[in-house]
C-alpha positions in Angstrom: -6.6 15.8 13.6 -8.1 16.3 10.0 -9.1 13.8 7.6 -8.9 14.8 3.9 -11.6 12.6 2.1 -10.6 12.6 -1.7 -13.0 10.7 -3.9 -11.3 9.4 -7.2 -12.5 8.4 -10.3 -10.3 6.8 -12.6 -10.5 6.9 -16.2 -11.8 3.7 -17.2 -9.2 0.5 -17.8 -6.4 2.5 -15.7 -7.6 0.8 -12.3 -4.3 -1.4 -12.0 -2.0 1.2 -13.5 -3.4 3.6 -11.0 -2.9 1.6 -8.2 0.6 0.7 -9.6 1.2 4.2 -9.4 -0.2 4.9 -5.9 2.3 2.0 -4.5 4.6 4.8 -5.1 3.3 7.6 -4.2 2.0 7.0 -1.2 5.8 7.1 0.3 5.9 10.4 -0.6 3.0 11.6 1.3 3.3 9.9 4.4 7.1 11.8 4.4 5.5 14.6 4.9 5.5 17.0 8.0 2.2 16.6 9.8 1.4 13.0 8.3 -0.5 11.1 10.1 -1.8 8.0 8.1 -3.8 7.1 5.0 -6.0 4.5 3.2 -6.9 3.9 -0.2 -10.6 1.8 -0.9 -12.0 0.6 -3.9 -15.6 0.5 -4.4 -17.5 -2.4 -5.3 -20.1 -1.5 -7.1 -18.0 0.8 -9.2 -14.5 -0.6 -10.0 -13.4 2.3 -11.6 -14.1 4.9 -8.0 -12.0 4.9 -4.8 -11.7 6.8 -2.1 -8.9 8.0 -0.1 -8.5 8.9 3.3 -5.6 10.6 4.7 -5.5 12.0 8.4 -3.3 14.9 9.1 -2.2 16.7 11.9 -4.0 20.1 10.6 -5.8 21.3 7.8 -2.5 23.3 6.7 -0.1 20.1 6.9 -1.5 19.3 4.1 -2.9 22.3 2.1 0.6 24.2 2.3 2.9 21.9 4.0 2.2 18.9 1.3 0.2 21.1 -1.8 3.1 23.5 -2.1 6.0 21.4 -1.3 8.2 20.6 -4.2 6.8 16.5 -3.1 3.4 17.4 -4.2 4.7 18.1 -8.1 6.4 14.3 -7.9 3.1 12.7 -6.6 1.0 14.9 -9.5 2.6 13.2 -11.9 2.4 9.9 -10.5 -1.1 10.3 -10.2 -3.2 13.5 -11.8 -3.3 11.7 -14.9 -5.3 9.0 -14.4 -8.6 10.9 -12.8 -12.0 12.3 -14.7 -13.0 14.4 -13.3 -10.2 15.6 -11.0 -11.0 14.4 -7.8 -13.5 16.5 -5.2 -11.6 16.8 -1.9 -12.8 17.8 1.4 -11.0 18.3 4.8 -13.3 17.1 8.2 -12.7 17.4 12.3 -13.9 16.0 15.1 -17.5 16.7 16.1 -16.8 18.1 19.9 -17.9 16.2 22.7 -18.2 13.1 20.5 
């Protein structure tokens, strides 16, 4: 399993659009091949900054599977708009024998 840890800043006033938006396109991501689950927080301290969590099946599930399917240009337009900066987004696995 891989967890994809994006951290998002939205520009500032959008938060309930954004999340508007993500009510959507979060069906389209968890359609895809490889899918495992996802999670979207909001900080507290910063009402503008979430994170999101998303656990795939392996690190090319989502980097080809989901960033080069025809999916991926539907949920960029739901949602590339409302970040600044565009977010940072790492990939993690398990620490063996932990």
């Amino acid at each position: 399993m891989i967890l994809e840890i994006a951290q998002l800043t939205i520009r500032a006033g959008q938060a309930s659009a954004f999340e508007q938006a993500f009510a959507k396109a979060q069906r389209i991501i968890a359609s895809m091949p490889g899918y495992q689950s996802h999670e979207l927080q909001h900080c507290i301290e910063r009402p503008d900054d979430y994170v999101l969590l998303v656990r795939w099946a392996t690190l090319e599930d989502h980097e080809v599977g989901f960033r080069q399917s025809p999916q991926y240009q539907e949920w960029k337009a739901l949602l590339h708009h409302f970040y600044d900066p565009f977010p940072t987004v790492l990939h993690y696995g398990p620490v063996a024998g932990l």
